[in-house]
N, C-alpha and C positions, 0 to 999 in steps of 0.2 A: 613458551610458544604453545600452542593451543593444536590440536591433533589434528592435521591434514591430511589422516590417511583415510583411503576408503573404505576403513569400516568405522568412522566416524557418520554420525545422525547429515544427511543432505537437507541442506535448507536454501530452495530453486527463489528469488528476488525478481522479482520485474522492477525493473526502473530501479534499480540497485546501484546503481554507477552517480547516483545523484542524492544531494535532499533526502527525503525521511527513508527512502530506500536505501540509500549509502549506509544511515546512520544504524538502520536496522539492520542491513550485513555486518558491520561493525560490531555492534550488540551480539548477534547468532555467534560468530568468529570470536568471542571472548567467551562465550559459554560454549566451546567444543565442536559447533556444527561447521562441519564440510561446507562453505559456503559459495552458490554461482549465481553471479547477478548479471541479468539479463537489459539489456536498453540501447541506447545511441549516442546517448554521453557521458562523462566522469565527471569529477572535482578532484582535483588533487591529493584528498584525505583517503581515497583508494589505496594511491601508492603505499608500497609496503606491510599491506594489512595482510598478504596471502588470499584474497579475495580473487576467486578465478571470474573473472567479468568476459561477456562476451558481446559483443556489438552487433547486436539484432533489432528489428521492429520487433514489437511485441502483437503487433497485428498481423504478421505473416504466418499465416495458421502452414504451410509448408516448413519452413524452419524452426518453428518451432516442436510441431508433429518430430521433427527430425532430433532435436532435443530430448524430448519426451522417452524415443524407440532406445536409446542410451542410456536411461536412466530407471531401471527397472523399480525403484523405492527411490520415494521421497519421501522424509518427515515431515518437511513443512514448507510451505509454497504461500509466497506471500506477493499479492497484487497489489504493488507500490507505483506502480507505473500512470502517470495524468498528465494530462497535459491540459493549461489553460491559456485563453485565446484574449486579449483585448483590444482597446479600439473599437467595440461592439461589431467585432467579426464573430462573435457569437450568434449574434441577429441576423445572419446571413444562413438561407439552407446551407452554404458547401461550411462554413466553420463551425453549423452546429452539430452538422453530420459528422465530420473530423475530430470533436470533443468525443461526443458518445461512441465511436468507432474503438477510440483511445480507452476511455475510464469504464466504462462500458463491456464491450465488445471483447476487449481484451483481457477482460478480466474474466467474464466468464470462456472466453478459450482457453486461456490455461487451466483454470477449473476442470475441464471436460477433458484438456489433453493428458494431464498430471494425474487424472482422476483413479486409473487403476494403479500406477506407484504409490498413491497416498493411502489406499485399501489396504496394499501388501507391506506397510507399513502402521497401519492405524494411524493416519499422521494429522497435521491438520494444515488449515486452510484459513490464511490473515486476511483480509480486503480491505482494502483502504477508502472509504467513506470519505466526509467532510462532515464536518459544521452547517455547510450549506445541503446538507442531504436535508433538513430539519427545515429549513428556511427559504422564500425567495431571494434571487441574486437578481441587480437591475441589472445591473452590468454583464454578468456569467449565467444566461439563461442554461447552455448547454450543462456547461459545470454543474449548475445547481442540479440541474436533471438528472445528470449521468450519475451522482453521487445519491441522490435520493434513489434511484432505481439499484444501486450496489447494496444498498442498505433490504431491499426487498429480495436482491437477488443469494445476499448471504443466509438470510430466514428459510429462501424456499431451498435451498443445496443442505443446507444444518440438517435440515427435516430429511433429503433428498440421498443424503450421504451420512446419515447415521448407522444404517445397517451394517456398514463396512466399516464402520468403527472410525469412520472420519469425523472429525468437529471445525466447523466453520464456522467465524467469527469475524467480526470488523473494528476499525478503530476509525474514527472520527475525529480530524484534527481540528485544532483550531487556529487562531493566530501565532501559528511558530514561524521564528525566523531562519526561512529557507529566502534562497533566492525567488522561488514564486508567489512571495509576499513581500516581495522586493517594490514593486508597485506602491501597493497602499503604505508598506511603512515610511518611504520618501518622501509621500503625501502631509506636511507637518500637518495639516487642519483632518487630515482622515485620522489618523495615526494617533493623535490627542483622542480625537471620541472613541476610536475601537480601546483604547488603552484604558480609558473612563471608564466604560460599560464592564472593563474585566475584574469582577470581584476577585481573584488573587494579585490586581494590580501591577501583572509584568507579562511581557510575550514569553511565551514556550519556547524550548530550545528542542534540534532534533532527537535528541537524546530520552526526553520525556515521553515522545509518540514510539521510541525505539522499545524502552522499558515496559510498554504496555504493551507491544507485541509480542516482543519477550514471552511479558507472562501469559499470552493467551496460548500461545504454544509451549508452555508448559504443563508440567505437570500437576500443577498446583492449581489450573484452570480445567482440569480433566470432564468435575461437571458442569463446564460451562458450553455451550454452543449455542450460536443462532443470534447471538447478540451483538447491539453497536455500542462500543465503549466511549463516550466523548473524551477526548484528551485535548480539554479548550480551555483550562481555567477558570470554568463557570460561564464561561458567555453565551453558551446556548440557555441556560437559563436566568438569565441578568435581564 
């Protein structure tokens, strides 16, 4: 078992209770780190990991603030937290406001809220991008957005939070099998062409986007910052 006390390294999750954030609590929690995931739902693979999860919006800048004033250091704070909208409720003001509120909005609040425990730590900072930060979505106008603007927002915080010895980075997923690609992979005619266009020829599992967060908070990523990793299989360039 892996060190749960509080002088083990804190590694703060958004959307932790699910999908690439679950799997990235998972991942921190087998390398040592004190782990708390932040969100409004679970999956099952929670149970028994020692994973302290707490059931919050992650857009509630009050509760979270209240998180924050508790946790004097943090190492690594990772904005896994999205949510995506279909049925082209994207195309609607109130669900595209609702997307970028989420992927968006909420990513740089914790950013801001976390910002002096990650100083007093030198720690760093994961943001979770997409594939579609790179691309049009017909379908996921918001998403596309919200994800392209994390990608700008993690360059200008790198530059922003250097001096305190923070390093901010992102990863960009691709077609992994989480439940929010539960959609297109059901789709047998969608699911055939995204599958084609993937020059490594298979869907990602969470565990793949997990290991490259992993490594951006580590130490072996030390001079890395300001950068978006694809972890797609090659699809964003196919």
């Amino acid at each position: 078992m892996t060190d749960t006390s509080s002088t083990a390294p804190l590694a703060i999750v958004t959307g932790g209770g699910t999908g690439l954030g679950l799997a990235s609590c998972i991942e921190l929690r087998a390398r040592g780190f004190r782990v708390l995931a932040l969100g409004l739902d679970t999956e099952p693979a929670i149970e028994h990991t020692d994973i302290d999860f707490r059931r919050m919006d992650i857009t509630d800048e009050a509760g979270l603030q209240a998180i924050a004033a508790a946790e004097p250091r943090v190492d690594v704070l990772i904005n896994a937290a999205g949510i995506i909208l279909h049925d082209n409720a994207e195309h609607t003001v109130a669900g595209f406001k609702r997307v970028v509120d989420v992927n968006l909005l909420g990513t740089q609040l914790a950013c801001v809220l976390f910002r002096h425990a990650l100083g007093a730590a030198r720690g760093n900072i994961v943001n979770f991008a997409s594939m579609w930060s790179f691309f049009g979505s017909p379908r996921n106008p918001a998403y596309a957005a919200s994800k392209g603007a994390v990608v700008s927002l993690t360059k200008s915080l790198a530059a922003g939070y250097a001096a305190e010895g923070i390093r901010v980075n992102a990863v960009a997923p691709g077609w992994i099998d989480t439940r929010m690609s539960a959609t297109a992979f059901a789709d047998p005619e969608r699911s055939a062409a995204l599958l084609k266009r993937l020059p490594i020829g298979a869907w990602g599992v969470p565990q793949d986007v997990a290991k490259a967060v992993a490594f951006l908070c580590s130490a072996d990523a030390r001079y890395i910052t300001g950068v978006t990793l694809p972890v797609d299989g090659g699809y964003s360039i196919a």
